[in-house]
Every structure is written in structure tokens, then in C-alpha cells.
N, C-alpha and C positions, 0 to 999 in steps of 0.2 A: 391363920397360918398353922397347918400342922406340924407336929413334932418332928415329923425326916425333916422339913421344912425349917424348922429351927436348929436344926441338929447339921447343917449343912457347911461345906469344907471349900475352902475356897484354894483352887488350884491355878498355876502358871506358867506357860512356856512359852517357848519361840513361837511355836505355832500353836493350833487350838488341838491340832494330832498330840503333838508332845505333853499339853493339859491334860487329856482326855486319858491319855496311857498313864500319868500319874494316878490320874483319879484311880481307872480300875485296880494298881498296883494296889495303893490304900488300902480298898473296899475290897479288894481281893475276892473281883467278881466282873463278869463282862463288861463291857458298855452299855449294852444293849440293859444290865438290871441298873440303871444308872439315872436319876433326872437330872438334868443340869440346865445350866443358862448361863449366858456371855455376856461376862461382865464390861468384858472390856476385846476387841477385835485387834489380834496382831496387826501392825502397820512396821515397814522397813523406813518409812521416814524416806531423807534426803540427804544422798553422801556422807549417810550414818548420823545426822541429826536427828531429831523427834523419832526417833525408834521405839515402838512400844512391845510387848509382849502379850500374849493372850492370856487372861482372866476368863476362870469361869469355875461358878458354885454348883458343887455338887452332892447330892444325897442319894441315897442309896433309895429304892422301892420296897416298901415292903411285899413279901411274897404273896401275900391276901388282895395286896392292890395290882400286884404284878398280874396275876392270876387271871381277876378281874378283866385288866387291860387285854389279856390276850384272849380272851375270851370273846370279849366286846370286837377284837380287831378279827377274830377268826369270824365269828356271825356276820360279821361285815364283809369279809371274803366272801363265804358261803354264799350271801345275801345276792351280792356281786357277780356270783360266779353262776347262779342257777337264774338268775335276770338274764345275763348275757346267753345262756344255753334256753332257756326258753324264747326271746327273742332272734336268736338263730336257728332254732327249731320251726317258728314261726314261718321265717323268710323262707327255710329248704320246703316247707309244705307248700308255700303260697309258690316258690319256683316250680317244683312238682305238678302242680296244680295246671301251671303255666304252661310247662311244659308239655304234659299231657294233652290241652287243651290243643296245642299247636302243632303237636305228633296227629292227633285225631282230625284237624281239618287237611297239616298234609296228606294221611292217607286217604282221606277224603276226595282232596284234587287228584292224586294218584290214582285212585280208581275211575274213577271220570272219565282222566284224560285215556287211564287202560282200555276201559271201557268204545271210546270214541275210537280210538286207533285199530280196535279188534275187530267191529266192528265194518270199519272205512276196509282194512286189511285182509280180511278173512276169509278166504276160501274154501270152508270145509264144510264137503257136500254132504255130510251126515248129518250138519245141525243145517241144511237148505233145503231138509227132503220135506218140510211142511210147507204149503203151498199157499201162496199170501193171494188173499180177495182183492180184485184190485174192483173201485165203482166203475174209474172208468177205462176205455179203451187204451189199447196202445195208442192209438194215432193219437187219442185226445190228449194223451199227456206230453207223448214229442212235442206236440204243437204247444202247451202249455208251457214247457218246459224251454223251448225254442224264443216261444212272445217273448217269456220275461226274462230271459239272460240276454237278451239284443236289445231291449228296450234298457237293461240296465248297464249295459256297456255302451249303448248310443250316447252316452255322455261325457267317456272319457275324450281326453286328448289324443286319443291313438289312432290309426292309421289301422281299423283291424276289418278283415271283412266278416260278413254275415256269420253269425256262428251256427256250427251246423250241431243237429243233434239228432243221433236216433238207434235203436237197438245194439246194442255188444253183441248179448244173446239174452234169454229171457230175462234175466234178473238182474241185467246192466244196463246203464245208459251210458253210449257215447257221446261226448264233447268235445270238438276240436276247434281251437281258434287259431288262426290262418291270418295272416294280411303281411303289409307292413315293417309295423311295429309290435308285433303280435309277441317276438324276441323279448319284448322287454317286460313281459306279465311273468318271463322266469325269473330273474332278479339273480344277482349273485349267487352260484351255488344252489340253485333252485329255492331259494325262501320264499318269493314270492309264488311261485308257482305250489308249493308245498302250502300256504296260508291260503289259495285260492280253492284248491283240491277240499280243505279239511271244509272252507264256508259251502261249499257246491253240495258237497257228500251232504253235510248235516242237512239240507234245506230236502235235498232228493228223495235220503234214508226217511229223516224225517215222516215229509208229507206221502210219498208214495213206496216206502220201503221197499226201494230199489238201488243197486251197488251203482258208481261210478267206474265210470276209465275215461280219464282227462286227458287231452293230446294237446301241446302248446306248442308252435310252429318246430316240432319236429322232435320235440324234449324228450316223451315219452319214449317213444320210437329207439334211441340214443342210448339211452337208458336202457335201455330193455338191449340193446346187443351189446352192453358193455359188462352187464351183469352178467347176460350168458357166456359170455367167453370168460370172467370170474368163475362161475360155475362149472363149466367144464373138469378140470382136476377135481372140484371138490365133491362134484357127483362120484367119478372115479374111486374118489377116495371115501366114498362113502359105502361103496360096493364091494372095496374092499375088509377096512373095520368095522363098517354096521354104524357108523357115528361119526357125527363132527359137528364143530363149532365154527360159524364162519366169523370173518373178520366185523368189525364195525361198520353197519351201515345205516344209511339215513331216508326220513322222507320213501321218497318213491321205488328207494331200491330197495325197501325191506319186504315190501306188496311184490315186487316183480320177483326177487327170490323167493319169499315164502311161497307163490304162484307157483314155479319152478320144482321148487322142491318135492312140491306135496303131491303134484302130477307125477316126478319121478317115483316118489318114496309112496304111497298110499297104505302101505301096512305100516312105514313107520311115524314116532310121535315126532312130528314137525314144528314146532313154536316159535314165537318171536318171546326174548327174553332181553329182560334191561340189567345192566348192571349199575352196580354204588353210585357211578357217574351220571345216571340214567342213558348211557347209550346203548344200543340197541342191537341187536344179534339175532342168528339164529341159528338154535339147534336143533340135531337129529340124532334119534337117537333109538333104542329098542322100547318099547310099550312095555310098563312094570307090570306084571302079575300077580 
């Protein structure tokens, strides 16, 4: 036992607050420079019977051990405190890391899919003035083209007739499906018809780097005179300011407007442009210098 240790004062109140405040009174120094121990745990007993009072012994620290002690409790902080900032600096880099890794394949898919749309969409005869080798003939590929899109709709359940296929103009293929239930390859809202166009394009672009124009018992057509009557003011209005942003469109009516546009406007820059929501627009506007 050491000497504070022996040297120690034993204090008592109602509670162990009102002990603890004698003590420092004594020593005539915080609590906190204080050791103590509980002798005895205030109890109120029962309808003031066995009522006890709080006991507890206390000595003072010396300052070389006090020192000590805060010393050892600071390092321990510190210790504490630079564990938790390098194991939280850990997780932000491995998030980062994460992060990065998942910003990099969205813009990935992003470009892809930009790419495919631009592509399927695009009618700007200054990147179409190079002239694609084709091995084989026109006729050969209609008819190629013709075999295998009936031989792969001969299977549906639909009521569709023969599908016909052949020349836009030189660098398109037409495909119209006609019958029935020919109605029902547009799907809500054109989704279906929109997921058939993107599978057709790829296989066409693809193997014979040729454009598509899809016609589904009557969609396109539809389409194509609802936009123009959309467009009407907005050409106007474009003849007027030199520029505009058209409203939100989708699928087949961003090809039929940008088509539109670019036949009207040919000196100006024409684009289809996405915004934050990925929906999809187009503006016109003056060529930067």
C-alpha cells in the first residue's frame, strides 16, 4: 500500500455527490485530482428504516502520478484517435476506389449506348460522303435480309404477313410488317417497337453497314406526321432566333425530328443531346467559331 494510500480520509453523506464535495472541500482540489473508493453505497432503506449514508475513502494523487496518469490517458486518446482516422481514411479510399471504378463502367455503358443511338439516328451527310464496299449485290442482300427476318418471325404466334424488304435509298433498308396482329410488335408507347428497331439496326449496321427505316402496321408513318406538325412553329421559331431546344422526346421521334431538322437547317449544328435524367432532346443552334 502506498503512502496517499495510507494517508487516506474517509468521507460521508446522503449521497456519494455530497461525499465527493466534502472530499474536494478537504483537499481543497478537484475531484477529478482525487482516488477514492466506496465504502459503503447510500441506500433510503424502507419508510425510513435501514437507511444508510455513502462512505467513501479518499486520497489525494500525487502530481508526478497525476501527470503520469494523464499522460498514459492522452496516448491512449491519441492512439485511439489516429486508429480511427486511418481506418476511416482506409474505407473513403476503398469508397473512392469504388466509386471510381463504377463512374468508369457507367461511362462506359454511356458511350455504348451513345454510340449505338448515334449511329441507328444519324443523318449527317458529311460523315456518309465515304463510300462503303459492299461484296455483295443489292438484290443479294434484300433477299438475305428478307429469308431471315420471315424465317424468324415464322415462329411467332402472330397473325403477320410476309415481311417485305428493300431499298429506302442507297444506304437504307426498308422493313415493313403488315398483317393482323402486326399492331401488337408496337407495345405500349412504342417499347416494343423501339427494342425491335435497336435488335434489326445492330444485325443490319453490323453485317452490311446499312441504316434502317422500320414501318410497323402503320407506326412509323404516325409518327412521322405528328412530329411534323410539332415541328412546324419550332422551325419558325428557329428562323426567327437562330436556335432552339425542343421539348422531350423519345425512341423514334428523336430520328424523325433530327431528320427534319437537319434537312431544314444544314448550316446549323443540329444534335440530339441527354440530359441529368438521360432524356433526350434536340438542339439547334449557331456552329462555334
Amino acid at each position: 500500500m502506498s503512502t496517499n494510500e495510507q494517508n487516506s480520509i474517509a468521507f460521508e453523506g446522503k449521497t456519494l455527490e455530497e461525499a465527493y464535495k466534502k472530499a474536494s472541500l478537504e483537499f481543497n482540489c478537484s475531484i477529478t485530482d482525487l482516488k477514492s473508493e466506496i465504502i459503503q453505497a447510500p441506500s433510503y432503506g424502507f419508510l425510513g428504516f435501514f437507511k444508510k449514508y455513502a462512505i467513501i475513502k479518499v486520497y489525494r494523487v500525487s502530481s508526478d502520478k497525476k501527470d503520469k496518469i494523464e499522460k498514459k490517458t492522452q496516448e491512449i486518446h491519441i492512439e485511439d484517435v489516429s486508429s480511427k482516422i486511418e481506418e476511416l481514411h482506409s474505407e473513403v479510399v476503398i469508397a473512392d476506389e469504388v466509386a471510381v471504378e463504377i463512374k468508369t463502367v457507367q461511362k462506359s455503358e454511356e458511350k455504348k449506348k451513345e454510340k449505338i443511338f448515334n449511329d441507328f439516328y444519324s443523318k449527317d451527310k458529311e460523315e456518309k460522303l465515304v463510300e462503303t464496299i459492299v461484296t455483295k449485290d443489292n438484290d443479294e442482300i434484300i433477299d438475305e435480309i428478307s429469308e431471315k427476318l420471315n424465317l424468324l418471325f415464322s415462329n411467332l404466334c402472330y397473325e403477320i404477313d410476309p415481311i417485305k424488304v428493300s431499298y429506302y435509298d442507297e444506304r437504307t433498308i426498308y422493313i415493313e410488317f403488315s398483317g393482323e396482329d402486326s399492331a401488337l410488335l408496337i407495345g405500349k408507347e412504342g417499347y416494343r417497337y423501339k427494342a425491335l428497331s435497336y435488335i434489326i439496326f445492330n444485325w443490319i449496321h453490323d453485317k452490311y453497314d446499312l441504316m434502317v427505316r422500320l414501318e410497323v402496321a402503320q407506326f412509323l408513318a404516325q409518327q412521322e406526321e405528328a412530329i411534323h406538325k410539332y415541328l412546324e412553329p419550332v422551325i419558325q421559331t428557329i428562323k426567327d432566333d437562330g436556335f432552339y431546344k425542343t421539348k422531350q422526346l423519345d425512341g423514334i421521334l428523336v430520328h424523325i425530328a433530327l431528320t427534319r431538322l437537319r434537312d431544314e437547317f444544314p448550316d446549323k449544328y443540329v444534335a440530339v443531346k441527354t440530359n441529368i435524367k438521360g432524356d433526350r432532346y434536340i438542339l439547334v443552334n449557331e456552329y462555334r467559331k
